[in-house]
Each structure stands twice: as C-alpha cells, then as structure tokens.
N, C-alpha and C positions, 0 to 999 in steps of 0.2 A: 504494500500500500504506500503509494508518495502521492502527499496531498499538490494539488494545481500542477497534473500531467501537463493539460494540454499551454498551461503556462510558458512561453520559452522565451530567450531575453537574451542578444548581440551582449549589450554593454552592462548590466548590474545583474550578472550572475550573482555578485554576493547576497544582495537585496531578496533575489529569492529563495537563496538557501536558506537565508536568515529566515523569510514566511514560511517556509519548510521545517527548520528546525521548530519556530516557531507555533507550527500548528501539530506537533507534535507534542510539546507539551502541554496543549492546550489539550486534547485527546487525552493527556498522564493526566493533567488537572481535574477530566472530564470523571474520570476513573477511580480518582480517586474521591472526590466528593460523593461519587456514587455511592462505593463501597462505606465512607466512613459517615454518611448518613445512615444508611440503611444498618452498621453494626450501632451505631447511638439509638437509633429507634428501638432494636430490639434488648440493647443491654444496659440503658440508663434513661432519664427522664427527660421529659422536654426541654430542661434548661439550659442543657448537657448538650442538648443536640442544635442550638442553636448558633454553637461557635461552628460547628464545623459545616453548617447549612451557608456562611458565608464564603464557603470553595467556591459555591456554583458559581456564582457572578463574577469570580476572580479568575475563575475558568473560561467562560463567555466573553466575557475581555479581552483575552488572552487571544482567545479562536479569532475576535474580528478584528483586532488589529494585526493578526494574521491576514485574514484576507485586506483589511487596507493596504498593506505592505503587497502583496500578490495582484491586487488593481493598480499601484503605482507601475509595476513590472507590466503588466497588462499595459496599460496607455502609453508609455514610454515604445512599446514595442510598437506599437500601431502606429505610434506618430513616427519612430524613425522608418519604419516599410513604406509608409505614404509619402512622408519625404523622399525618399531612395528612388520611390516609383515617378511622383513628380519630376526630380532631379533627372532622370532617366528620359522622360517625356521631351525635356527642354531640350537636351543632348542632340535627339534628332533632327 
C-alpha cells in the first residue's frame, strides 16, 4: 500500500515522500486511537477514556495535511506539464 500512487512530481520529490511518510503515520495515529479507545471502553471508565479519544483529531490532522502536502505536489505538477506543453507550442 503507498498512499497518492497516481501522484508523480519532476521537481519536489521530497514534498511527497514527506505526504507519504506522512500519511503513514497518520494511518499508525488512525490505529492507534482505535485500538486504545476501544481497550478504555472496555477496561476503565468514561473519564479515563476521554484523554485518549483526543488521538482521533490529532490523527485527522495529520491525514489532511497529508493530503494538503500531496495537492501542492499535484498543482505544481500540472502547472509545470502545461507550461512545458505551452512552451512546446511557441517553439513551432
């Protein structure tokens, strides 16, 4: 599984390894919030489970500033192929 396949990028290869690694831990964040809700519900009390109910949103965060990072990579890529194709156009 590697999150934004069809994603590809000339110039800030780094940019989207980084939303790559990035939505990667946001998947570990996703996993683990899961998991450490559902063992607080069954082996402590509501008050107990409300610290660890704040993963999820810090998880969801995580995911979409992944994908903001992978739409920078996205537009940057569109706009240098439209350029390239323009610039190509004039040439003839």
């Amino acid at each position: 599984m590697k999150p934004y396949t069809n994603v590809t990028t000339h110039n800030l290869g780094l940019l989207l390894l980084l939303a790559r690694v990035t939505a990667y831990v946001g998947f570990l964040l996703t996993v683990i919030a899961i998991v450490a809700s559902m063992v607080g519900f069954l082996t402590a009390s509501l008050v107990s489970v409300i610290p660890m109910l704040t993963l999820i949103p810090m998880a969801v965060s995580v995911l979409f500033f992944s994908g903001v990072m992978a739409a920078i990579v996205a537009f940057e890529e569109s706009y240098r192929k439209r350029t390239e194709h323009l610039i190509s156009d004039h040439e003839l």
